[in-house]
Each structure stands twice: as structure tokens, then as C-alpha cells.
N, C-alpha and C positions, 0 to 999 in steps of 0.2 A: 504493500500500500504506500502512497507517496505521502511524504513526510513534508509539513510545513514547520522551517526552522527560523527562530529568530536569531538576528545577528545584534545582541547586546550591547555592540558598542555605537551600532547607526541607525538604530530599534528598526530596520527594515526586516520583513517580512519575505524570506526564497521560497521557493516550492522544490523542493528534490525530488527528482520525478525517478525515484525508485521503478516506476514500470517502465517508463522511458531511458531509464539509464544506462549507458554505454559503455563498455569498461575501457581504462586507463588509455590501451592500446590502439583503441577507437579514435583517437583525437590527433595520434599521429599521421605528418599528412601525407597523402598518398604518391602527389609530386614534389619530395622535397623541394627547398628552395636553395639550399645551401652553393648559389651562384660563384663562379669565380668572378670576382673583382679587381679592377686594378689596382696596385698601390697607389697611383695617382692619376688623374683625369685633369686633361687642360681642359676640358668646358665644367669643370666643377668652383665654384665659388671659395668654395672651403679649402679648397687643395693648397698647399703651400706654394710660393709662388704669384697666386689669385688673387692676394691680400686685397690689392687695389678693387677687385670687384665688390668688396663689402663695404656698406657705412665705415667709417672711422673708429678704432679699436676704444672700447671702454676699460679693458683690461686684458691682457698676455701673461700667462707664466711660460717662461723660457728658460734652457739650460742651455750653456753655451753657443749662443748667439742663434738659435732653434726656436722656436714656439713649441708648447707641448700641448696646451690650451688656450684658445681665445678666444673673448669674451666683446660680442658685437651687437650692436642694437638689430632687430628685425628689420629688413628690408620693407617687410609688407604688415607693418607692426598694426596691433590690434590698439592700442592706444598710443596717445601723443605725449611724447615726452615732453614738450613745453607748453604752459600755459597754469593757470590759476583752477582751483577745483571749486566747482559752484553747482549747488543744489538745488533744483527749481521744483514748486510743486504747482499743481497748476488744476484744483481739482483731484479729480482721480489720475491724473496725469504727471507725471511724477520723473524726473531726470538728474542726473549726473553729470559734467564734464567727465568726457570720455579723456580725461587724461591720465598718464602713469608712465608703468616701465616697461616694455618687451625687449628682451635680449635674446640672441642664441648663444649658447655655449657652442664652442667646435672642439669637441672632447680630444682627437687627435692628429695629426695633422695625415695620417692614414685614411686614404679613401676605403680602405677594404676591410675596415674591421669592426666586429660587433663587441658592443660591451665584455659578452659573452667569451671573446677571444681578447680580451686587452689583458695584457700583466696588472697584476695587483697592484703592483708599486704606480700605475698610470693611473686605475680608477683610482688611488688614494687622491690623487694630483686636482683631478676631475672634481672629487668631494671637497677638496680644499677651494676650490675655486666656487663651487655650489654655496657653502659657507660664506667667504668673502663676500662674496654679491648679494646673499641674503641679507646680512645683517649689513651692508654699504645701502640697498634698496629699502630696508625698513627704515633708513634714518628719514628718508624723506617724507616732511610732512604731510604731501599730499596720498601719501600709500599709507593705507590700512591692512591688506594681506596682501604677503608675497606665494605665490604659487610656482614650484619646480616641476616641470614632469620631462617626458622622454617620451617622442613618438618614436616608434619603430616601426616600419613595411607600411604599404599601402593602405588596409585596411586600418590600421590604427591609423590614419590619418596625418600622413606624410608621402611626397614623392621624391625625397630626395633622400640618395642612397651614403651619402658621408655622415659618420657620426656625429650627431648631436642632440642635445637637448635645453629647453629654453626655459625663462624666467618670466612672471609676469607679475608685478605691482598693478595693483588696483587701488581707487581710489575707496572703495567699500570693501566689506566682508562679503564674500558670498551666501547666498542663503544656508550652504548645503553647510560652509563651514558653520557659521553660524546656530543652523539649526544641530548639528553635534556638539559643536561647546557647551549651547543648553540642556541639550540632552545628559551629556557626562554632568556638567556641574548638577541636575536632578538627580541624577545615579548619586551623586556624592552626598547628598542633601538627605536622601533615604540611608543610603549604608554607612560612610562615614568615612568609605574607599575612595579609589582611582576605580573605576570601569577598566581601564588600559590594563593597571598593574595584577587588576582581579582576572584579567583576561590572560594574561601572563603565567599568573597563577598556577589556572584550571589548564591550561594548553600543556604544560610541563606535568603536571601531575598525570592527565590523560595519556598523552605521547604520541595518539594514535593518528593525528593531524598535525605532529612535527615533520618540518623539513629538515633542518638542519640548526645548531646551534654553536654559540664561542662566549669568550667571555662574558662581551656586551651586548649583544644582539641574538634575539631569536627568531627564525624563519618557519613560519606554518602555513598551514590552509585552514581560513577561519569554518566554523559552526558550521552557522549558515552561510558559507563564500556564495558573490551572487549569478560566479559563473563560474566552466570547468577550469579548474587550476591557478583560480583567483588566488595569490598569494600576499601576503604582509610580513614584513618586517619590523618587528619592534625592538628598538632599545631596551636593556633591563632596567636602567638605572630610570626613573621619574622624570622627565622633562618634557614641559609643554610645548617650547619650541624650539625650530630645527639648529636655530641660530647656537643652543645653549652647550652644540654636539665639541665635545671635547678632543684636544688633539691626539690623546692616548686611546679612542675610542672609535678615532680614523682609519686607521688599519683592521681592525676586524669587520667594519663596516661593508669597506673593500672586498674583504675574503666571503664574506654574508653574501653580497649583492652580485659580486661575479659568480659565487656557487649556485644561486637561485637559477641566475639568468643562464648559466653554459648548464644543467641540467632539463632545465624546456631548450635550449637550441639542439643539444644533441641528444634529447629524449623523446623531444615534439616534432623534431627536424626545423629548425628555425622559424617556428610562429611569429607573427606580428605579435606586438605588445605596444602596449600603455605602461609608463610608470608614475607616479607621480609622489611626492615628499608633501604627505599633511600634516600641517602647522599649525596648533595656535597662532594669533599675528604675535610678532616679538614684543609688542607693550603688554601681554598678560603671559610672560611668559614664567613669571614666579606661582598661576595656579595652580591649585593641588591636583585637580581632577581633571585636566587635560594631559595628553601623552602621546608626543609626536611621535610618528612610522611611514613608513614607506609601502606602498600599495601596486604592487604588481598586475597588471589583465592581461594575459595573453588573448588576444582575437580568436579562437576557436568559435566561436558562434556568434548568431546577429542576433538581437533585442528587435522582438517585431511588433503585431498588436497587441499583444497581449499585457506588453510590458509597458506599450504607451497605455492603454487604458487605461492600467492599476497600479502602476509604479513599481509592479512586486515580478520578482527576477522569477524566471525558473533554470536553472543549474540541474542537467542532465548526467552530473557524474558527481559521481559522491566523494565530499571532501577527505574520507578516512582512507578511500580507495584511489584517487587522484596524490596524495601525499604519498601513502607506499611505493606509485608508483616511481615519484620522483625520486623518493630514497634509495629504490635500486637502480638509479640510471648511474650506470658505471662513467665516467669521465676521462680524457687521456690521459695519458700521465704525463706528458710533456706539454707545460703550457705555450700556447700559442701567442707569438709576440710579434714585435713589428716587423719582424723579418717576412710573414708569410706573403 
């Protein structure tokens, strides 16, 4: 019989369709994708060399006269980096100055490679730079939340095949974060916990929706995930937000986030994905019952009517069964670096 689970921490409502359920193996695709690509591309933007093609750099880390990452405003950016923020109401008619921050990150200067295949010591570089520009992008008065994510492949919504991922300042909170702030500070209000850390908890105690864990960070598939192989990563240590990520707590993060990811490329055969880093905004970030993480979707399926009607997912592979299976994805043993 299928099971309707609640996911405690975003109180949304999945359906695990137990009769419709697929196993693990089902979700691998049938054409892989795992493309040869070239190390570098003269019609790519990103490629070193191309510099000139992008806006004017906001920020580079570079190691011997190299670029390793850099940090550029959006060409075709979703808000205006200049101008004043004003709030108009008009009735039921209601607006914002559409001003703030869009950046892309160009994670490395390698047109051919997936997080998936980057050295650790590079994604550490990546998250240090994700850091800086956070909390450089929350000083500005006109940004209320910063938002990080990562498209990957087409269907997550990108056509461009060079690494990266982007930044965006807003001049409001969005509902969605918003409406979870409220939600955990009510969780906190009734128990006297974190939601996050009580989440933490019962996932380690359980085991059977672990992916992978280290010191500071745990990798699971939540309860109720609200798709197959929907994964999170949480910090152990309590912090609201992303800004607060310590530098001794960078390195495991790395070893977390490329395990998760080079597990669905060479378990999935290179699925699309989403990632994105959810934040308290950094002005609340001393509350007790917020607790930032990192949100994995692999694109394995499309959201149709059923999901615009009702808002409520259905997840055709069961989280206990989607975990195991990631846990036995064997991995090479020779990491893949920028030589490939």
C-alpha cells in the first residue's frame, strides 16, 4: 500500500508510491551521458583565455599566475546590480525593485569536468570562494537572502556545459525560505529543539537512509525525500547560516559533496542535478532552530499535474532503498583530476 510521508523539516506532505515503485537500478539511464569533452573550447566563455568574453571579474583565486576560480557577474542576470530598493504597494498590487546580486562562479578553468571528477583539494577552493561571496553579498544593505545553487545538464536547467555555479542576492526573503524559518522556529516553540539537529539525530540512530558520513557532515536521503535520490547534506555542528561554515570544517565538506555527487555520476550514469546551499539570511544567523544544508535533486523525473494541483511530490523509489543503493556504488580508486 503506498505510504504518505511527512518531511518534518519543510512539513510537506510525499506520496511513496510503494505500488508504483521502481527499484534503485531502474533510475539508471539507459543512454548514458558520460560525453567526452574537451579540456578546453574556444567558443566557451569560461575557458581560460575567454576572460574578455565575461562582464569584469568581481573576484579570482589564482595560484601562480593561473585562475583556479572566478567569480563574474551574470551576463543575462536576473536582477540589477545598481540602483536603490523601493517597495511599492498599490492595493492588492504589491512590488519590489528588482535589484540585487547575480554572479556565476566558474569553478575551474577545465571545460570537461564534473564536480563529480574535480580533486578535493579544488572543490575545497570552490567552497572557499562560495563563503567569501556569501558573506561579501550579505553585507549589502539592499540583500536580505543570498541563495547558492548549481545547475547541472539540461534538464536541471542549464545549456552550458563548463562548470559552474551561481549566486543570487535578493532584495526579500523568499516565501519558501521564509515559510521554513517559521516552521522550525514553531518546531522549537513546541519541543525546545533544532528540527535540523533532531533530524540528525533520528537519521544516525536509524542508519537505514545514510549515505555517507565524517566528522562534520552527514549525507542521507531524507523520510519523506520529494523525489528518487533526493539527497541533503547536513553539518553536525548547529549553525543557521552558510556564512558561519568554518575553515576546519572545509575539507570534509569537500570529501561529503564530491562523495555524494561521483556516487549518482557513476551509479546513475551522470544525471542532471540541482544543488542548492539553504541558508538562514546571515542577520539571524545566531538562531537556535535554524540549521543550514545542502540539498541535492538529481533530475530523474518530471513534476506534472498532479504536483501543480496539490503541491505534494510523489517519489516513486523508496528512500531506504535509493540510499542502499548509493552505499554500494563502488567508486575508482584513482581520483580523476585535471589531467583527464
Amino acid at each position: 500500500m503506498p505510504e504518505i510521508r511527512q518531511n518534518i523539516v519543510t512539513r510537506e506532505w510525499v506520496i511513496i508510491a510503494t505500488e508504483r515503485a521502481k527499484r534503485p537500478e531502474d533510475f539508471v539511464k539507459k543512454e548514458p551521458t558520460k560525453k567526452v569533452l574537451p579540456k578546453f573550447s574556444s567558443s566557451c566563455s569560461f575557458c581560460p583565455g575567454n576572460e574578455g568574453q565575461t562582464p569584469p571579474e568581481v573576484f579570482r583565486l589564482e595560484e601562480k599566475a593561473s585562475w583556479l576560480v572566478r567569480v563574474v557577474p551574470n551576463k543575462f542576470a536576473a536582477l540589477f546590480r545598481e540602483g536603490i530598493c523601493e517597495r511599492k504597494v498599490n492595493g492588492i498590487k504589491r512590488s519590489v525593485s528588482g535589484v540585487g546580486i547575480h554572479d556565476v562562479i566558474i569553478e575551474t578553468p577545465a571545460h570537461n569536468l564534473t564536480t563529480a571528477l574535480l580533486p578535493e583539494a579544488h572543490i575545497e577552493k570552490i567552497l572557499q570562494v562560495y563563503r567569501r561571496r556569501y558573506l561579501e553579498v550579505s553585507e549589502d544593505p539592499r540583500v536580505e537572502q543570498v541563495i547558492l545553487f548549481k545547475n547541472q545538464g539540461e534538464s536541471a536547467g542549464t545549456s552550458l556545459e563548463h562548470p559552474h555555479s551561481q549566486l543570487v542576492g535578493t532584495p526579500l526573503t523568499p516565501y519558501q525560505v521564509r515559510n521554513r524559518l517559521e516552521e522550525a522556529a514553531r518546531y522549537f516553540d513546541d519541543t525546545g529543539e533544532c528540527v535540523f539537529c533532531r533530524t540528525l539525530q533520528d537519521e544516525r540512530q536509524d542508519q537505514v537512509r545514510l549515505i555517507a558520513e565524517n566528522l562534520h557532515f552527514l549525507a542521507f536521503i531524507p523520510y519523506a525525500a520529494l523525489s528518487p535520490f533526493h539527497t541533503w547534506i547536513f553539518p553536525k555542528n548547529h549553525k543557521a547560516s552558510f556564512g558561519e561554515l568554518q575553515d576546519e570544517e572545509i575539507p570534509d565538506l569537500a570529501k561529503m559533496l564530491k562523495l555524494v555527487l561521483a556516487k549518482l555520476y557513476h551509479g546513475l550514469e551522470n544525471p542532471d542535478f540541482n544543488y542548492a546551499i539553504c541558508s538562514a539570511p546571515d542577520k539571524e544567523k545566531a538562531v537556535e532552530y535554524y540549521h543550514w544544508y545542502i540539498s541535492i535533486v538529481p533530475r530523474l523525473t518530471k513534476a506534472a499535474g498532479f504536483e501543480l494541483g496539490s503541491g505534494m511530490f510523489i517519489n516513486t523509489a523508496l528512500p531506504e532503498e535509493s540510499a542502499a543503493f548509493l552505499r554500494s556504488v563502488q567508486l575508482p580508486r584513482l581520483e580523476t583530476g585535471f589531467n583527464t
